[in-house]
VOGUGU-106802 format. One record per residue (C-alpha): x, y, z. Coordinates in steps of 0.5 Angstrom, whole numbers, padded with zeros to 4 digits, always signed. Layout:
! residues N
XYZ/...
This chain:
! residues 297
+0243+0218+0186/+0240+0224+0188/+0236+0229+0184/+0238+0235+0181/+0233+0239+0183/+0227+0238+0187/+0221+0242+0189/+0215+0238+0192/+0209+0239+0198/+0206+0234+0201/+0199+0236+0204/+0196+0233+0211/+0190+0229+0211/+0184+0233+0211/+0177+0229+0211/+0176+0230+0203/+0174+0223+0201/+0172+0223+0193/+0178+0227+0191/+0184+0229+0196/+0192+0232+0194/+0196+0227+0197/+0203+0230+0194/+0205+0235+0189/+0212+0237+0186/+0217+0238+0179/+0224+0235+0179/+0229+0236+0174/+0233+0229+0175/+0240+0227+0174/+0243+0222+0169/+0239+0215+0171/+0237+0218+0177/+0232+0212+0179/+0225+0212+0184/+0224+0204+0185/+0221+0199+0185/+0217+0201+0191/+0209+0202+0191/+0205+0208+0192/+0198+0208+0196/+0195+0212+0191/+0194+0215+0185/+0201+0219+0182/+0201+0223+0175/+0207+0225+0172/+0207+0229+0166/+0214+0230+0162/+0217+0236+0161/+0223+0235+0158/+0229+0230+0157/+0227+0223+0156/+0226+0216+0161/+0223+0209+0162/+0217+0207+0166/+0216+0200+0168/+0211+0197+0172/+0210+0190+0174/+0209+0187+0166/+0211+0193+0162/+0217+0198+0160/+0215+0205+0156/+0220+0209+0154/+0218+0217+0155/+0219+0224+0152/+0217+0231+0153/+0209+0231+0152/+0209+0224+0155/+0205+0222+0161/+0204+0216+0165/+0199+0214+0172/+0202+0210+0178/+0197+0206+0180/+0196+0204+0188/+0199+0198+0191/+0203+0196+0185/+0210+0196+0184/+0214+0201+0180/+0220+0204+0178/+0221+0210+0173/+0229+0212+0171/+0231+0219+0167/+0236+0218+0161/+0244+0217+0163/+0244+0223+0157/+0238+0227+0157/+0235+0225+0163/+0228+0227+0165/+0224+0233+0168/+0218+0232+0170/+0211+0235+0174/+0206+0231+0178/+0201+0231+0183/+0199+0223+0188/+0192+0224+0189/+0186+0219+0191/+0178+0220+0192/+0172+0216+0191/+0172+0220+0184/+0179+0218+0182/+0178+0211+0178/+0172+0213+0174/+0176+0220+0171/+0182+0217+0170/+0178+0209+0165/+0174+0216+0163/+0181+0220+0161/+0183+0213+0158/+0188+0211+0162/+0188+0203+0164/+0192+0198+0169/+0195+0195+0163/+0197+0202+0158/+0198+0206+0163/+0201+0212+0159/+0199+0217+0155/+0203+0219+0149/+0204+0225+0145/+0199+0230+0149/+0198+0236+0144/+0195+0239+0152/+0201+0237+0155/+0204+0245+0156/+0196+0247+0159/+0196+0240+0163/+0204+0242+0165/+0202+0248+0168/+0195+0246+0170/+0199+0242+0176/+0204+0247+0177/+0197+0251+0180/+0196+0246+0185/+0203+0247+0188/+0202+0255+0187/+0195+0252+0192/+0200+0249+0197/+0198+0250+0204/+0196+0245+0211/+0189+0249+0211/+0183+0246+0210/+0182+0252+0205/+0188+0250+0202/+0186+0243+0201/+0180+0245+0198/+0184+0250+0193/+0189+0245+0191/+0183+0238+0189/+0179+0245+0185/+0185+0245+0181/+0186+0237+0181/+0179+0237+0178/+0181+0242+0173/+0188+0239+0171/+0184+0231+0170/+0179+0235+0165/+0184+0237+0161/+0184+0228+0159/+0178+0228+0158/+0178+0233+0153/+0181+0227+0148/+0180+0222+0152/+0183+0215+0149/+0178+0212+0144/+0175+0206+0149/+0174+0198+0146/+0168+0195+0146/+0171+0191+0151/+0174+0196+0156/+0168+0199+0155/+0163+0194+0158/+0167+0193+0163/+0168+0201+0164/+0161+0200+0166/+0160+0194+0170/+0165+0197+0175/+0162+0204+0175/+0154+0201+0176/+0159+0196+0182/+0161+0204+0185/+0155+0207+0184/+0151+0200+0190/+0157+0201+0194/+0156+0207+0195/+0149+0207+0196/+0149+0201+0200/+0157+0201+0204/+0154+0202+0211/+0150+0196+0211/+0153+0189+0211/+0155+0187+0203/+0159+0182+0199/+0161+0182+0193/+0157+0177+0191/+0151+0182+0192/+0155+0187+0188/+0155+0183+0182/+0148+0180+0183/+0145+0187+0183/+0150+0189+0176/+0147+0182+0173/+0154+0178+0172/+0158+0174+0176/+0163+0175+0182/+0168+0172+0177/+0167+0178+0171/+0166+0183+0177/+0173+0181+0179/+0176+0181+0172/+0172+0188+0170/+0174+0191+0177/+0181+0189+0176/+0182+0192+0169/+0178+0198+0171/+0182+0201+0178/+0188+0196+0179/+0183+0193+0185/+0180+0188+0188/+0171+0189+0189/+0172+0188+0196/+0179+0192+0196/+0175+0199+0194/+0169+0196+0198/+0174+0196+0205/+0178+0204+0203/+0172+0207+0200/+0168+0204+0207/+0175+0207+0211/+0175+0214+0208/+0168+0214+0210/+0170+0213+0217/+0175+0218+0217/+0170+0224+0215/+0167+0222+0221/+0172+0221+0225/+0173+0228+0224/+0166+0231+0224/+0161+0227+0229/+0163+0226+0236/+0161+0219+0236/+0164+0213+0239/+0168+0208+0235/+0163+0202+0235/+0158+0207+0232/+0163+0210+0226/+0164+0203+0226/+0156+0201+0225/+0156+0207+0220/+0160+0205+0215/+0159+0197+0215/+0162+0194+0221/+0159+0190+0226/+0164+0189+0230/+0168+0195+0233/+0174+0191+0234/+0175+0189+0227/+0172+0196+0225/+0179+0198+0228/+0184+0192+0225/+0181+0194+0218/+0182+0202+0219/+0190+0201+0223/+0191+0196+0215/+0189+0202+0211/+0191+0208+0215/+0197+0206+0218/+0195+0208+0226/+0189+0207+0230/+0181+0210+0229/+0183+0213+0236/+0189+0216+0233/+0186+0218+0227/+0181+0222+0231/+0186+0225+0236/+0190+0228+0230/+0185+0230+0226/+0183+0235+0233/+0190+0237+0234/+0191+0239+0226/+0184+0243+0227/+0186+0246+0233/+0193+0249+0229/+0189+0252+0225/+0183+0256+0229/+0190+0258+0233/+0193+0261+0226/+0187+0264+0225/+0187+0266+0232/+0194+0270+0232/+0192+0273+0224/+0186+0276+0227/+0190+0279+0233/+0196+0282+0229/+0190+0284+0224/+0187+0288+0230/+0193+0291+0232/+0196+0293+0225/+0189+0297+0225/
């Protein structure tokens, strides 16, 4: 069944690794109008507007109203359903970057309660997104534009963010000091076992405050945070793919290009030639605006 009513923009990859726009866009559904169970590669807001609908997610169900939010975590299976007699419209935005986990624990959202009710900023964080879809375009300067404006809506939550445990504290902590190392060490060779040895706890914790934290596995966000590294460079340095592959961690280049195809969907080469392409359109538009611009003068 398709929506009523949807307006949505979704932006082209720009380089940007510690917090990009992927998507934007509201919907005004149709009765039990559903999306899933599919999975998403990044992270999703949905702020509900209007109406009542049901989230579920692999070991949960939520049933939601206007003031409502909820987080898709990547590479999890959802699926979210407007009500047959007051279906949901709702406003949101898909982003992902290196700064996205520790807001999103900060603002109080987990794997396990991946929704926030009854927000008393719901209309502000509302119109907060509809600023990033005012932002739209494929312009680098638009990209830039609409992640400042990401930032501003994410600190909405952390105005009131939700009161941690003790526990989700701890191990808010641990995953932070395990990003920090992977951050500063990411270009030289790394196991997990090094990332909790320098924390002080074992690979197990790790792996458990991990999870907890940011839906992933250590090594998974060790691989995509190594990946969106290769892709600034990819479309800053004429360097050669085995050194990309060098900087980023990777001894060997084959294998640089087999974990790249895995995460991005198409080759490093690929990625480099569409990069060049996308900024080759971009000096063309403001070529042309430059011309018309002198001649209207």
């Amino acid at each position: 069944m398709e929506p009523a009513e949807k307006n949505s923009y979704k932006a082209s990859p720009k380089g940007l690794t510690s917090l990009s726009v992927y998507n934007v866009g509201y919907q005004s559904c149709t009765p039990a109008y559903q999306w899933g169970p599919g999975v998403r590669n990044h992270y999703l807001i949905h702020a509900v507007v209007r109406g009542k609908g049901t989230y579920r997610t692999e070991t949960a169900e939520y049933a939601l109203d206007a003031g409502d939010v909820f987080l898709v975590y990547p590479n999890t299976t959802v699926s979210y359903t407007a009500d047959p007699d007051e279906p949901w419209e709702y406003c949101w935005v898909g982003f992902n970057g290196s700064d996205a986990p520790h807001i999103l624990e900060s603002a109080g959202f987990r794997p396990d309660g991946p929704v926030l009710k009854a927000l008393p900023y719901a209309e502000e964080l509302q119109e907060a997104l509809m600023q990033i879809y005012e932002g739209r375009g494929n312009t680098l300067a638009h990209s830039v534009e609409m992640t400042g404006r990401l930032y501003v809506a994410l600190s909405l939550f952390l105005r009131h963010p939700a009161p941690p445990t003790e526990e989700t504290d701890s191990l808010a902590d641990y995953t932070r000091q395990a990003m920090e190392y992977i951050h500063c060490r990411y270009s030289y060779p790394l196991l997990v076992e090094d990332i909790a040895a320098h924390i002080g706890i074992s690979r197990s914790h790790l792996y458990r405050a991990f999870c907890a934290v940011t839906g992933k596995r250590p090594k998974t966000y060790l691989t995509e945070y190594r990946i969106r590294q290769a892709c600034a460079l990819l479309g800053q340095k004429d360097l050669s793919i085995a050194s990309i592959a060098q900087s980023v961690g990777y001894e060997d280049g084959l294998y640089f290009s087999k974990v790249f195809h895995k995460v991005q969907g198409m080759t490093p080469t690929e990625y480099a030639a569409r990069v060049r392409k996308a900024r080759a359109g971009e000096v063309e538009e403001k070529g042309e605006e430059h011309h018309a611009g002198s001649i209207s003068g």
